[in-house]
N, C-alpha and C positions, 0 to 999 in steps of 0.2 A: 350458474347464472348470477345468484348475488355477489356470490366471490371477484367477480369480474366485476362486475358492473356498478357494485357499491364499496368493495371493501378496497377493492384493487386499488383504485383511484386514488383514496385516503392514506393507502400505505406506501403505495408506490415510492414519495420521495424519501421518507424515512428508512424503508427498507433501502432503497440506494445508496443513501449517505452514510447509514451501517457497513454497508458492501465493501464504500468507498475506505471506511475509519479500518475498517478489517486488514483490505490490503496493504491500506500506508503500513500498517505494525505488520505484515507479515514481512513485507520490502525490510522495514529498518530492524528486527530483532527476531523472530520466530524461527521460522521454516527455512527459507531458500539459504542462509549460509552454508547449513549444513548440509544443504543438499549440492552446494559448489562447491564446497569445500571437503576433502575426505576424513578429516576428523571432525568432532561434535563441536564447532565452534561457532558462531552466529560471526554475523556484519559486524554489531559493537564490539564483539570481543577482539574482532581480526584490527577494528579499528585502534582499540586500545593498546591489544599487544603492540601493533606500529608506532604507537604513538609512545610507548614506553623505550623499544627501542628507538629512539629517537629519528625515527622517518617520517617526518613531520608532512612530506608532500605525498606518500601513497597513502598514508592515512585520510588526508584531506581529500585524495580521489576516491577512496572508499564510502565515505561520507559523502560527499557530492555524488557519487552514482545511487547511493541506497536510498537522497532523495529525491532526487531525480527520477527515479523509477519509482518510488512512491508515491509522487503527485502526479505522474503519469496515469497510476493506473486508478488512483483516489479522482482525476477529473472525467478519467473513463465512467464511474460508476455515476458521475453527478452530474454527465450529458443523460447517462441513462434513465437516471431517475427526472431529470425536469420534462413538465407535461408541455405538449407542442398542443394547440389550437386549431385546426385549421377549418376553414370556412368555406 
């Protein structure tokens, strides 16, 4: 009952916008590369090795998709957490 009714309210956008920071970094460097990719390599590193072999344009799609889906799922979290009003 307090938890709801007091604490919830207070924490609500902070815990959201946590949510939101969480998933951008997990989109651009943690988790999902290596989970698409079959060896241990992340988004930046696929990026880089691109960019080292000189593939200048799939690197830049790589990049433009990891943020892309990162502010995707970071405005998800920050519809979440903002408080609606209604009367």
């Amino acid at each position: 009952m307090i938890l709801q009714r007091v604490l919830w309210p207070q924490l609500r956008e902070v815990m959201f916008w946590s949510g939101g920071v969480v998933s951008f970094w997990v989109w651009g460097d943690y988790a999902l590369g290596s989970i698409a990719a079959s060896r241990s390599m992340t988004l930046g590193l696929l990026a880089k090795g691109l960019l080292e072999s000189y593939r200048v344009e799939a690197a830049s799609l790589v990049v433009l998709v990891c943020l892309a889906m990162g502010a995707i799922s970071y405005r998800i979290f920050q519809y979440g957490g903002t408080t609606r009003v209604t009367r």
